[in-house]
DOVODREN-27630 format. One line per field, with one value per residue (C-alpha): x, y, z; residue in three letters. Coordinates in nm, 4 decimals, m for minus. Example, Ala and Ser with C-alpha at 12.3 -4.5 7.8 and 13.67 -1.06 7.14 Angstrom:
BEGIN
east [1.2300; 1.3670]
north [m0.4500; m0.1060]
up [0.7800; 0.7140]
type [ala; ser]
//
This chain:
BEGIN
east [m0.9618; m0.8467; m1.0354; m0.8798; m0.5310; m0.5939; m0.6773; m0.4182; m0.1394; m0.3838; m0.3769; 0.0059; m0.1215; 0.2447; 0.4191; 0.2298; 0.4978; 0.7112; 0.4834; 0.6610; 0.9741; 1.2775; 1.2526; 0.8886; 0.9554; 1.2484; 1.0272; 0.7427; 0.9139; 1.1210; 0.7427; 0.6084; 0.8862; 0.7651; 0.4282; 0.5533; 0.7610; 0.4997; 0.2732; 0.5536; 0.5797; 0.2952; 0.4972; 0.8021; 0.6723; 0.4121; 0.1181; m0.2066; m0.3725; m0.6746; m0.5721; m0.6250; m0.7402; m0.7659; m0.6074; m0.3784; m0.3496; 0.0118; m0.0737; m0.3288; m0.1364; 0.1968; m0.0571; m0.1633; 0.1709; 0.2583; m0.0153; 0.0476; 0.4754; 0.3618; 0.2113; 0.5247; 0.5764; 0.9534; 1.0513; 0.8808; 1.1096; 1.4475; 1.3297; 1.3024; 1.5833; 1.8122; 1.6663; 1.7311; 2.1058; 2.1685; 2.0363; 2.2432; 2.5867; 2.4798; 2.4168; 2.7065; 2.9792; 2.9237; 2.7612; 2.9922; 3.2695; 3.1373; 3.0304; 3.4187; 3.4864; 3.1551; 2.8674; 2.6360; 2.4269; 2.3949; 2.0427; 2.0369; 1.6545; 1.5639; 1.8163; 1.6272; 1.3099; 1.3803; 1.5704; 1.3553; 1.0470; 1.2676; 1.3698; 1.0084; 0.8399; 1.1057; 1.1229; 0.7177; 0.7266; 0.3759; 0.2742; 0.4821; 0.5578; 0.2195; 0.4884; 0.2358; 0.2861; 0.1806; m0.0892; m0.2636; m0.1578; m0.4217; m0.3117; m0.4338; m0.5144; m0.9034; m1.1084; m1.0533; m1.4132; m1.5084; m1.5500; m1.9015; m1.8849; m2.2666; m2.0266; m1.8784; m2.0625; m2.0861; m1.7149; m1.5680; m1.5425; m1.3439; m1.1184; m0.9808; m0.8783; m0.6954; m0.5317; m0.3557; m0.2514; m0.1361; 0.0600; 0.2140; 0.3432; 0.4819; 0.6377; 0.8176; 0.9522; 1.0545; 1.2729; 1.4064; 1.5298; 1.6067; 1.8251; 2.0148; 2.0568; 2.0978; 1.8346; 1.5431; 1.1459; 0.9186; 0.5713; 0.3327; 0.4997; 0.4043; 0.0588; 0.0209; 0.1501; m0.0345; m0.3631; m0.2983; m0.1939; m0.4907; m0.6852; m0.5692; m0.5685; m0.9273; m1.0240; m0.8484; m1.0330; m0.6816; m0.6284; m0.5063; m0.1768; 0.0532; 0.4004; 0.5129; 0.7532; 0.9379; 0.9370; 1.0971; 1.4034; 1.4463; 1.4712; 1.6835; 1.9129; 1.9073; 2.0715; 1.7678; 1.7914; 1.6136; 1.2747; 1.3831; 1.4134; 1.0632; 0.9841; 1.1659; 0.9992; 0.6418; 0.7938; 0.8199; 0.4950; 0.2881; 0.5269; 0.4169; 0.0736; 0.0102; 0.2827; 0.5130; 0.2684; 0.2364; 0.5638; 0.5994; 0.2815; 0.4870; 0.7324; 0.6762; 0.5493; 0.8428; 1.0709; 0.9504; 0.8664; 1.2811; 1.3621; 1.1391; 1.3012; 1.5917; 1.5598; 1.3882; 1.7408; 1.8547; 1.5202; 1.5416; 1.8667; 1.7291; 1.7018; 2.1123; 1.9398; 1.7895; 2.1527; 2.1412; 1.7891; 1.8598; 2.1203; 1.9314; 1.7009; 1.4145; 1.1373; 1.2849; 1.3409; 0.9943; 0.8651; 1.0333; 0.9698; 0.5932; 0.5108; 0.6815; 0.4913; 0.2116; 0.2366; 0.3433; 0.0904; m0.2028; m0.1954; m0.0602; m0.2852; m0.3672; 0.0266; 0.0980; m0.1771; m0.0002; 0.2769; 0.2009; 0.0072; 0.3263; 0.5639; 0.2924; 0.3097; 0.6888; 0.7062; 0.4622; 0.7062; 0.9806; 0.8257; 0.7108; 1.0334; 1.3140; 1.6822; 1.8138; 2.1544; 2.3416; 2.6053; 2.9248; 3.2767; 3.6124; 3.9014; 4.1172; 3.8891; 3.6473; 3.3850; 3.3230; 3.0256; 2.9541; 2.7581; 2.8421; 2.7015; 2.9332; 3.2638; 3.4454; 3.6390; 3.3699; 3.3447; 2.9985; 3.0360; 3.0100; 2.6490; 2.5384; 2.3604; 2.3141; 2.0328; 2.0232; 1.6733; 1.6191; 1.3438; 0.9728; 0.8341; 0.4773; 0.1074; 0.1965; 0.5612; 0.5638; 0.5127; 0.7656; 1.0189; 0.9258; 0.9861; 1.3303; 1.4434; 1.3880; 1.5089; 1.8457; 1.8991; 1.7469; 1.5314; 1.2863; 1.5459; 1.6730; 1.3450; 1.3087; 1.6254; 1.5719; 1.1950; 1.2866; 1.5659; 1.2988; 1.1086; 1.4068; 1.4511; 1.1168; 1.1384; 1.4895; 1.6161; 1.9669; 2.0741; 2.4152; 2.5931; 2.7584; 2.4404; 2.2372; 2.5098; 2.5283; 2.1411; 2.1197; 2.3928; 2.4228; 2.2491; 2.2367; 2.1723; 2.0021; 2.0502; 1.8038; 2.0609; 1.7849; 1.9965; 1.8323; 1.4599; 1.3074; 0.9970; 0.8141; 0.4106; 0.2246; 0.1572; 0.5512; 0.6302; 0.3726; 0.5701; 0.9112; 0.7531; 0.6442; 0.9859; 1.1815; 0.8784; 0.9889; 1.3779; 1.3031; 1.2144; 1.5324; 1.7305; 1.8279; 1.7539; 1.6645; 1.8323; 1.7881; 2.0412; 2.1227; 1.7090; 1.6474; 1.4393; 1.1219; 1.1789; 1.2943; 1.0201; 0.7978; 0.9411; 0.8776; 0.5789; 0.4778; 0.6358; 0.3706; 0.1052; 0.2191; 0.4840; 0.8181; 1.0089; 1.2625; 1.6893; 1.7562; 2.1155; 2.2253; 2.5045; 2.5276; 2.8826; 2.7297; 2.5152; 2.7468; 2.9839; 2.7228; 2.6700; 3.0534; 3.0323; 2.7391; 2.8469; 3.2258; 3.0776]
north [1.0986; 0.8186; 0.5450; 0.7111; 0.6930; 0.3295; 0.2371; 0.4064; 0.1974; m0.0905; m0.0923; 0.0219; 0.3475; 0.4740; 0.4342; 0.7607; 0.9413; 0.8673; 1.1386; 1.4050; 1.4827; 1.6258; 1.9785; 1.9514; 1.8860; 2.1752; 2.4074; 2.3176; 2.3255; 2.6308; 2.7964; 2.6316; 2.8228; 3.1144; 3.0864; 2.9999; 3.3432; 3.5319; 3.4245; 3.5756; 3.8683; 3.9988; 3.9055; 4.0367; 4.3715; 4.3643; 4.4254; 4.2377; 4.1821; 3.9238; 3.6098; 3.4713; 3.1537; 3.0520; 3.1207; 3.4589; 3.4821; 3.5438; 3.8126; 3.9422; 3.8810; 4.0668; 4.3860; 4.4114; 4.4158; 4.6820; 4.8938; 4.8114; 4.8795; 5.2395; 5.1009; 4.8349; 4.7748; 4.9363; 4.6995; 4.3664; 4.4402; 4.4987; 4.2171; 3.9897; 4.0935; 4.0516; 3.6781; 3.6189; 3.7707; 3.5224; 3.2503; 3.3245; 3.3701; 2.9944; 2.8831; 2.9795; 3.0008; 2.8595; 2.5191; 2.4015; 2.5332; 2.3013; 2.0209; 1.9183; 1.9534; 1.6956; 1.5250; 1.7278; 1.9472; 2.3196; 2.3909; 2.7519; 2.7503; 2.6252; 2.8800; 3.1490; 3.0693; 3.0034; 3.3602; 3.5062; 3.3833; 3.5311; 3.8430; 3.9155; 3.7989; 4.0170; 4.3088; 4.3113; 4.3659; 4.2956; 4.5432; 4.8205; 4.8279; 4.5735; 4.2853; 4.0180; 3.6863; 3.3407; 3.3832; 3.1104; 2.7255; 2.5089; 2.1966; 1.8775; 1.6414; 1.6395; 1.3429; 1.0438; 1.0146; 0.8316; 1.0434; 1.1293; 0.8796; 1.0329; 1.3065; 1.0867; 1.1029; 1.5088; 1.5094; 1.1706; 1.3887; 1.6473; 1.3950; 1.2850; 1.6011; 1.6251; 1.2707; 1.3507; 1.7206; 1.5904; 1.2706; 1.4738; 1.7834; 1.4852; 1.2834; 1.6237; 1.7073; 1.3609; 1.3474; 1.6315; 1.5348; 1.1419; 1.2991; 1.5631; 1.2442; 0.9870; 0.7180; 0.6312; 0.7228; 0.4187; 0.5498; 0.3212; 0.2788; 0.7151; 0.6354; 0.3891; 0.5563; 0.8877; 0.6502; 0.5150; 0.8408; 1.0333; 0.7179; 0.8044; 1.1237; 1.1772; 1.0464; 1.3559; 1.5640; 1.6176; 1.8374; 1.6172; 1.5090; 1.6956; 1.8022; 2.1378; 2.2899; 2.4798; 2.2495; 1.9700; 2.2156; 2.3015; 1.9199; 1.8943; 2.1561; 2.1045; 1.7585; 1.4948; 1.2279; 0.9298; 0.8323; 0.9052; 1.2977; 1.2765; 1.0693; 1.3106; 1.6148; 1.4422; 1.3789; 1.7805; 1.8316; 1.6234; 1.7744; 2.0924; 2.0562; 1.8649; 2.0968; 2.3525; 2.4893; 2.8471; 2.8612; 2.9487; 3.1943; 3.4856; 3.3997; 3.6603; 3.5692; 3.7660; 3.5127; 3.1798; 3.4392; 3.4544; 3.1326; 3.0036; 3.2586; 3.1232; 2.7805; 2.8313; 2.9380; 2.6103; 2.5876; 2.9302; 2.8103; 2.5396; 2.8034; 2.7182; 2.4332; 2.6018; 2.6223; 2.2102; 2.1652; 2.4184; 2.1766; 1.9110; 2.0214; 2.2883; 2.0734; 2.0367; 2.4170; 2.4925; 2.2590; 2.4305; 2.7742; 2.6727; 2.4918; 2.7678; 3.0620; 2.8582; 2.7364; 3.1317; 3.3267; 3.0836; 2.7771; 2.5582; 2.2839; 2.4122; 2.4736; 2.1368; 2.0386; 2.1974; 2.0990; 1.7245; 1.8062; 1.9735; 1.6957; 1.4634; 1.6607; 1.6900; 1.3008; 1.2617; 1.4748; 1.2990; 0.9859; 1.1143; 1.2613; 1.0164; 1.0965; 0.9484; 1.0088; 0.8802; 0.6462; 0.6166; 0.4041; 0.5357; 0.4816; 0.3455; 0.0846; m0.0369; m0.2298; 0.0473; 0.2613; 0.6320; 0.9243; 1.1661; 1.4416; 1.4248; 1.2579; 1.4559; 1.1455; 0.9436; 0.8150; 0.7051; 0.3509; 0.4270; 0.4223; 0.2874; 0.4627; 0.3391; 0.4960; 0.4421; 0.4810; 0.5864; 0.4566; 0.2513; 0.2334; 0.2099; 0.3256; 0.6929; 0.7294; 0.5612; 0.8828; 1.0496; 0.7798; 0.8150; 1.2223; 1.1508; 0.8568; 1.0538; 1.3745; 1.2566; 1.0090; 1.2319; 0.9463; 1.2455; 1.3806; 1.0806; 0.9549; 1.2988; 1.2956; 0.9359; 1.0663; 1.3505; 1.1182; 0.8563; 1.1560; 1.2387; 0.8848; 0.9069; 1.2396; 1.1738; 0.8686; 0.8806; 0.9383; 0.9985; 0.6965; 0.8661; 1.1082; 0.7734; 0.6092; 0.8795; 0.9205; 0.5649; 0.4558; 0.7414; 0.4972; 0.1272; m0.0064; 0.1558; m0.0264; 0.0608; m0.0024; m0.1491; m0.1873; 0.0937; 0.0441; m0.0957; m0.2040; m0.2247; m0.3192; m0.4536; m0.0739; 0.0309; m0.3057; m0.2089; 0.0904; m0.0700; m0.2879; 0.0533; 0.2033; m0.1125; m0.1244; 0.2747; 0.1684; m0.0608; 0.1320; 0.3062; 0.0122; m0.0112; m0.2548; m0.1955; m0.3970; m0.4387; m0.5083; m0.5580; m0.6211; m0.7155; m1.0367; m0.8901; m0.7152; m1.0078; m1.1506; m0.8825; m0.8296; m1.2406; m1.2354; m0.9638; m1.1124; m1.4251; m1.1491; m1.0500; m0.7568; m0.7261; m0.9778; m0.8444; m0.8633; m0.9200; m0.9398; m1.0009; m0.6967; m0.4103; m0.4931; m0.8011; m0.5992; m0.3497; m0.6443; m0.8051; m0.4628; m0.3771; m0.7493; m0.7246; m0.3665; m0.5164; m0.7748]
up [1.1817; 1.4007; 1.1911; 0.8020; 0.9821; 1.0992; 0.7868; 0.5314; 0.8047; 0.7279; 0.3661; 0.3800; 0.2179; 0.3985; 0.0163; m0.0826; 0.0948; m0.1899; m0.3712; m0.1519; m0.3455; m0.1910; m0.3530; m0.2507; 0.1399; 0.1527; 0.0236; 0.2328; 0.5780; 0.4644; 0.4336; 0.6748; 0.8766; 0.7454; 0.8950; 1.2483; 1.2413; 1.1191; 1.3765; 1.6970; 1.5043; 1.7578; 2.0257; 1.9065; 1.9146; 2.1959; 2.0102; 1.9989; 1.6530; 1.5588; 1.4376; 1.0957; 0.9668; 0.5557; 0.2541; 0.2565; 0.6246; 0.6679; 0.4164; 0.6548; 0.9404; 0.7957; 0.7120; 1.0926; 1.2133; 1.0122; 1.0418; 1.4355; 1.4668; 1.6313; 1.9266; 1.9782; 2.3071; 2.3381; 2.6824; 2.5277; 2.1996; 2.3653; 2.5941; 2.2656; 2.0364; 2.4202; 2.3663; 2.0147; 2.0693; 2.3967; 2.1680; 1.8422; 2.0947; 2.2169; 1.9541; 1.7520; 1.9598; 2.3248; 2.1839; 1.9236; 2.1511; 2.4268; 2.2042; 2.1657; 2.5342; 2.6584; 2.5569; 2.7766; 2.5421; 2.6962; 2.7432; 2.6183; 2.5614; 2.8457; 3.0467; 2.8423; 2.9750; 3.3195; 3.3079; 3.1314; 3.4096; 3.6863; 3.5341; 3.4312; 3.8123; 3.9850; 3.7636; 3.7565; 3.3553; 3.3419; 3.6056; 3.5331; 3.1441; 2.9956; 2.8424; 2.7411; 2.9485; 2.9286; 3.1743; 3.3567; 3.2811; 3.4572; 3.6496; 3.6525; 3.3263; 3.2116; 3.3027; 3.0569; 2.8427; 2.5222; 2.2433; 2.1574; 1.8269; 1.7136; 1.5808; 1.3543; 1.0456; 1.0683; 1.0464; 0.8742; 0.5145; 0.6610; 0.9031; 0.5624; 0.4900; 0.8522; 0.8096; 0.5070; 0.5963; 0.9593; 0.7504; 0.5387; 0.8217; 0.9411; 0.7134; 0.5547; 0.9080; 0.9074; 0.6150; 0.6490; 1.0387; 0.8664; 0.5861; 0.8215; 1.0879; 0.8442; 0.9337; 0.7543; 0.8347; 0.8312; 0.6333; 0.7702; 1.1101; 1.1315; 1.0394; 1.2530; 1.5434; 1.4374; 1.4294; 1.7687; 1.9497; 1.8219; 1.9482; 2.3093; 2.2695; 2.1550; 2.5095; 2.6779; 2.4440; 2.2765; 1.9394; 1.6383; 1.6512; 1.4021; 1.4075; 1.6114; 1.3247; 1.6624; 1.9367; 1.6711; 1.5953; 1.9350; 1.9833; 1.7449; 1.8291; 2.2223; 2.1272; 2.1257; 1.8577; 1.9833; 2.1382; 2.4761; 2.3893; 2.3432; 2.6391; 2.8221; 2.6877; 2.7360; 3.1098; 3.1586; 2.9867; 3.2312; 3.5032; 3.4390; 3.4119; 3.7281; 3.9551; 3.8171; 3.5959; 3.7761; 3.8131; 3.4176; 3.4232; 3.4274; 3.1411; 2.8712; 2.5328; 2.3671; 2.5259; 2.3513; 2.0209; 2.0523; 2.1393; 1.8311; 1.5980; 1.6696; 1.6387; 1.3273; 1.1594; 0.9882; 0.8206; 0.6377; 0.5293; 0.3092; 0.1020; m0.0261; m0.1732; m0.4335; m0.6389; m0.6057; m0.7377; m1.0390; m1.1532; m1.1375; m1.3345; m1.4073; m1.2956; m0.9459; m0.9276; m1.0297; m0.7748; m0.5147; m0.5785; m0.6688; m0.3440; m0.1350; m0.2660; m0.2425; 0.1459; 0.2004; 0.0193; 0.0404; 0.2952; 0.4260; 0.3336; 0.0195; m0.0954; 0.0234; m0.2300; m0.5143; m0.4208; m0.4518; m0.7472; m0.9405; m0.8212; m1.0166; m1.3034; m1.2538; m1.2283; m1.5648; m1.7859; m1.6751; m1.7866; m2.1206; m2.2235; m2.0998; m2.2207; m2.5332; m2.7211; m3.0324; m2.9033; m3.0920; m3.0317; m2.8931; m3.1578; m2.8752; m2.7604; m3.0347; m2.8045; m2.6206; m2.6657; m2.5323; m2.5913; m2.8816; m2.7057; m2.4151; m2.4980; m2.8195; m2.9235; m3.0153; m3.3720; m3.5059; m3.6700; m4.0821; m4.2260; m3.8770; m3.6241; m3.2803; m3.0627; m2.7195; m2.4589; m2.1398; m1.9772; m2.1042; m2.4599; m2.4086; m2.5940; m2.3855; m2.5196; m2.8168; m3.0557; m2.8069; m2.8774; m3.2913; m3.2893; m3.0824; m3.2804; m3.6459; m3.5263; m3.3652; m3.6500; m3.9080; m4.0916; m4.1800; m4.3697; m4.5894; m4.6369; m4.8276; m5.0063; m5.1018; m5.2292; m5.4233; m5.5637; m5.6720; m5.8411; m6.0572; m6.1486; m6.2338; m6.4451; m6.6341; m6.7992; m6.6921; m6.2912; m6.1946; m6.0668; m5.7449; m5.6748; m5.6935; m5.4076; m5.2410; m5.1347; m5.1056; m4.8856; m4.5833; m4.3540; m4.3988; m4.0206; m3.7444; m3.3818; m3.1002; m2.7745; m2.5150; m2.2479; m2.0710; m2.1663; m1.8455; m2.0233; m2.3870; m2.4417; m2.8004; m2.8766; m2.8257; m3.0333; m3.3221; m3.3445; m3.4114; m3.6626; m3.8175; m3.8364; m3.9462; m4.2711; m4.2934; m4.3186; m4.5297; m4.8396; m4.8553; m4.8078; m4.4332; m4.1873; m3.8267; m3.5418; m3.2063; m2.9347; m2.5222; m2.4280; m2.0534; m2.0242; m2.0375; m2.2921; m2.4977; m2.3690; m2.4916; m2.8532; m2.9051; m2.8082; m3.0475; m3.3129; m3.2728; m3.2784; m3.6621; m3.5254; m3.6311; m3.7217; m3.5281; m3.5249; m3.2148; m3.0546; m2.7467; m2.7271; m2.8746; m2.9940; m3.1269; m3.3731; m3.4204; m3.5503; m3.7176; m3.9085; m3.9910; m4.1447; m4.3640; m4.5135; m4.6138; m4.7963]
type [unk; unk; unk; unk; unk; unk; unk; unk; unk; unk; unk; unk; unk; unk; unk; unk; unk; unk; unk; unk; unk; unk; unk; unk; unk; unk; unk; unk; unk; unk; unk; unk; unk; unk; unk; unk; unk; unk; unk; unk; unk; unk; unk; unk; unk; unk; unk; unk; unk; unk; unk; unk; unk; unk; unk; unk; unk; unk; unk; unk; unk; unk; unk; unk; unk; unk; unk; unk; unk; unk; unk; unk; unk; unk; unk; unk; unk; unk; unk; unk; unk; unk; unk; unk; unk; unk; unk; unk; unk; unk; unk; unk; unk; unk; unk; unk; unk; unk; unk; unk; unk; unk; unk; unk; unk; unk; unk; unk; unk; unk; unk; unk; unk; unk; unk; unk; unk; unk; unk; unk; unk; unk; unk; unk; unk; unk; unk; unk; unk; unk; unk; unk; unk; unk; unk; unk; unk; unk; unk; unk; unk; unk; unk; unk; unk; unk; unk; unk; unk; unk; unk; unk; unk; unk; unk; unk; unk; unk; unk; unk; unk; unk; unk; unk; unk; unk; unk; unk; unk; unk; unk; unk; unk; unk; unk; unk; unk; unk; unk; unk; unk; unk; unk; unk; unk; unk; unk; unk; unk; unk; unk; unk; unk; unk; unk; unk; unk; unk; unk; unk; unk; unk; unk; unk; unk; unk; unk; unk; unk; unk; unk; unk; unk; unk; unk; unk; unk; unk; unk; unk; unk; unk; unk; unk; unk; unk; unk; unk; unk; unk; unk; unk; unk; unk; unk; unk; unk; unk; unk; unk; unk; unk; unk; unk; unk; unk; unk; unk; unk; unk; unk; unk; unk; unk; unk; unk; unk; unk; unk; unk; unk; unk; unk; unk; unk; unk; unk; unk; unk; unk; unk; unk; unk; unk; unk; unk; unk; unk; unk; unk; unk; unk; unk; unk; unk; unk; unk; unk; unk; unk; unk; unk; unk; unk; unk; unk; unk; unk; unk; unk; unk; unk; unk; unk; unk; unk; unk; unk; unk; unk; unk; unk; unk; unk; unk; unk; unk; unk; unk; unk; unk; unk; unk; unk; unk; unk; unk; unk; unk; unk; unk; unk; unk; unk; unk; unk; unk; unk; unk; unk; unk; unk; unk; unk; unk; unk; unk; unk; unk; unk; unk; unk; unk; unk; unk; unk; unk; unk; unk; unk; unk; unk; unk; unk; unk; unk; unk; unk; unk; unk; unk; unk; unk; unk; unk; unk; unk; unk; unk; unk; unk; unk; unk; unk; unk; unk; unk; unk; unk; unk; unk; unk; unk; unk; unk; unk; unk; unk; unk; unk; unk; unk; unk; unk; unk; unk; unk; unk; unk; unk; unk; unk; unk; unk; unk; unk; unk; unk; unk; unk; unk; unk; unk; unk; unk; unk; unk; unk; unk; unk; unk; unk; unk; unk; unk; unk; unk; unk; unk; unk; unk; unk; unk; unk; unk; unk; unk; unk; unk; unk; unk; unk; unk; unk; unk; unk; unk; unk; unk; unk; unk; unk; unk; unk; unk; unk; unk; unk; unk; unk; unk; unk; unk; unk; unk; unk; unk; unk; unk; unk; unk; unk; unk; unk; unk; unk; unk; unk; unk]
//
C-alpha cells in the first residue's frame, strides 16, 4: 500500500479528491458516525456480542444488541449514560462558558477518563459487578524490522483497494475539519504524508494509516487545531505505552463508549444540511441520501464507492443538461438584457428572440442544445405553421394577405447569446450551420453574439471547414441593434 500511495502523490493523482462532492463527504462522515456508535453499543450496555466484518454488519451488529438488552449489565449502563451526561453538561455549558473567560481548553474527556479509572480501581467494578475494562496495555514499542517484501505480490491488488479507501476516510474528514476551520486541505501533500507514514510504520508492524472518525472530534472539540495537537497526542501515546500504560488498565470500556458518543454529536448534526442541499438541487439531495444509506446499510468501502460513483453520474447530468433561458430587455434600460423567466418586466425584442447557454456545445450536447433551443423558441412550431401555410398556397390560388404576414413574420432573427458557452467543437458548429439552413426557409436569419476567444476561434475555423457562414457580433446589444435596424427598414 505504501508503494500505490507513493505513487498517486507522484503522479499528483491528489486532484481526484475533487470527485468527493460536498453532499457526498457530509453524508459519508455522518454514516461513518453511525458505524462508530454502533460499534460502543456493546459497551454501552455491558454485553459481549461477536464482531462483524462485510457488507450489512451494522445490520448484524444492531440485531445482537437487541436480542442481547436482557442481559445489560445494569452498573456498566448507569456508569455510561453518568458519562455521556458529565460530557453533554461540559460540553454545553461549562466549555463555552469558560471559553470567554481563557484560552485554556477544559479537558472534560480526559477528566472523564482519569475519573472514570479511579472510580472503577477503587470501587472494584470489575470484581464485584463484571463492568468490562480495557484490560492489559503492553509496554514497550516492538522491535523495528523490514517488512517481509516476498509478501508483496500476494497483496499489491488488494493494497489498491486500501490506498484509495484510507485516501478518501481521509480526505472527507479533512474537508469537513478545513471547511468548519476555514483552511484548505492539500490532496497530494495527504498522500504523500499517508505514503510516508505507512512507510515507517510498516517497520513497527503498524496497521494502515487511516483516520480515527472519534479521536479526530475529540481533537477537535478538546481545542487542537494545528500540528502540534497531534504531536502532542502522539507524545501521550508513546507515553503510555512505554510507562503509564497500566495505569489506564482498569478504565472501563463504557467510559470511552461515552466519551465517543459524545463527541460524535456535531457529526449527526450534519444532518441540518440536508434542507441546504435540497435547494440546491435534487441531484445533490439524492447524493446524500444515496451514499448514506449506502455507508449505513452496506459498507463503508462499498458506500463510499457509490457514493463517488453517483456524484459522477450527478456531475455527467449536469453537463448534459446545462441551464438556458430566453433573455429579454428592461423598458427602463434598453441595453440591458435579463431572463424572462425570472424578472416580470422584461420585454422580448419584436420578432427577435435571444437565447442564452450555459455551459459547452460539443458532439455529447449538441442534440441537447437543439431540443432546448426549438422548444424555448418554439421553431418546431413555426416551421409547422409556415408548412401547412405553404400547403395551402399550394392547394388554393388566392392566400389572404394578413394570414400570409402573419405566419411569415413572428420570428425574423434568432441570436444565440455565447457569453456563457465556455467551449464549442466542429460537431457543436455543424449543428449551428444546421439550424441557421432550418431558419432559413422561413425567412429568418440566425446570429450569433458575445463569443469568448476560443470560441471565436472555433466558429472561424469551422467556417474554413464549409460550416456556417456565421453572423458573428461582438455584443449582444450589438446584434440586437443590428436586428432592430434591419427589421425598420
Amino acid at each position: 500500500m505504501v508503494q500505490w500511495q507513493l505513487l498517486m502523490s507522484f503522479f499528483r493523482l491528489g486532484t481526484l479528491a475533487s470527485l468527493l462532492s460536498e453532499p457526498l463527504v457530509n453524508g459519508f462522515t455522518t454514516a461513518a458516525a453511525c458505524h462508530v456508535v454502533a460499534a460502543q453499543l456493546k459497551d454501552v450496555v455491558g454485553i459481549r456480542i461477536d464482531r462483524h466484518k462485510g457488507a450489512f454488519k451494522i445490520i448484524y451488529t444492531l440485531i445482537d444488541v437487541t436480542k442481547g438488552l436482557t442481559n445489560t449489565n445494569l452498573v456498566n449502563f448507569s456508569f455510561c449514560v453518568g458519562v455521556i451526561i458529565f460530557m453533554t453538561v461540559c460540553n454545553e455549558f461549562i466549555k463555552p462558558y469558560l471559553n470567554q473567560r481563557c484560552r485554556f481548553p477544559l479537558p472534560g474527556e480526559l477528566i472523564a477518563v482519569i475519573g472514570g479509572t479511579l472510580i472503577s480501581k477503587f470501587c472494584h467494578l470489575h470484581d464485584d459487578f463484571n463492568v468490562e475494562l480495557v484490560g492489559i496495555i503492553p509496554k514497550g514499542l516492538p522491535s523495528a524490522t523490514l517488512p517481509r517484501l516476498n509478501l508483496i505480490p500476494l497483496v499489491a491488488v488488494d493494497a489498491i483497494a486500501i490506498a484509495i479507501v484510507t485516501y478518501s476516510i481521509i480526505m472527507s474528514m479533512g474537508l469537513t475539519f478545513a471547511k468548519k476551520h476555514g483552511y484548505e486541505v492539500r490532496a497530494n501533500q495527504e498522500l504523500f504524508a499517508m505514503g510516508l507514514g505507512n512507510a515507517v510504520g510498516s517497520c513497527f508492524s503498524c496497521i494502515p494509516l487511516a483516520c480515527s472518525l472519534s479521536r479526530s472530534v475529540i481533537q477537535d472539540q478538546t481545542g487542537g487545531v494545528s500540528q502540534i495537537a497531534s504531536l502532542v497526542s502522539a507524545t501521550l501515546v508513546v507515553v503510555t505505552l512505554l510507562w503509564i500504560g497500566p495505569f489506564f488498565s482498569d478504565l472501563p470500556r463504557c467510559v470511552l463508549a461515552g466519551v465517543i458518543i459524545v463527541a460524535l454529536k456535531p457529526m449527526f448534526m450534519q444532518i441540518k444540511q440536508l434542507k441546504k442541499f435540497s435547494k440546491q438541487g435534487k441531484l445533490e439531495i439524492f447524493s446524500w441520501i444515496s451514499t448514506f444509506l449506502c455507508v449505513v446499510l452496506i459498507d463503508i468501502d462499498i458506500g463510499l464507492l457509490i457514493g463517488v460513483c453517483v456524484s459522477l453520474l450527478a456531475l455527467y447530468i449536469k453537463g448534459l443538461k446545462p441551464y438556458y433561458c430566453l433573455l429579454g430587455y428592461m423598458p427602463e434600460s434598453p441595453g440591458i438584457y435579463m431572463d424572462v423567466n425570472q424578472h416580470r418586466n422584461v420585454m422580448q425584442v419584436p420578432q427577435t428572440r435571444i437565447f442564452r447557454y450555459y455551459g459547452s456545445l460539443n458532439f455529447a450536447t449538441r442534440l441537447f442544445f437543439r431540443r432546448a433551443l426549438y422548444s424555448v423558441v418554439g421553431l418546431d412550431k413555426i416551421k409547422q405553421k409556415t408548412k401547412n401555410n405553404q400547403n395551402r398556397k399550394s392547394s388554393t390560388k388566392y392566400v389572404s394577405v394578413t394570414e400570409n404576414v402573419k405566419e411569415t413574420n413572428t420570428l425574423k432573427f434568432l441570436i444565440l447569446d455565447f457569453s456563457m458557452l465556455g467551449h464549442i467543437d466542429v460537431a457543436g458548429c455543424s449543428m449551428l450551420t444546421d439550424v441557421s439552413n432550418e431558419l432559413k426557409t422561413f425567412g429568418s436569419r440566425l446570429l450569433l453574439s458575445s463569443p469568448m476567444d476560443r470560441v471565436y476561434d472555433t466558429l472561424v475555423h469551422s467556417m474554413a471547414l464549409s460550416e456556417g457562414p456565421f453572423e458573428i457580433f461582438p455584443t449582444l446589444h450589438d446584434a440586437v441593434e443590428y436586428a432592430n435596424a434591419y427589421r425598420t427598414v
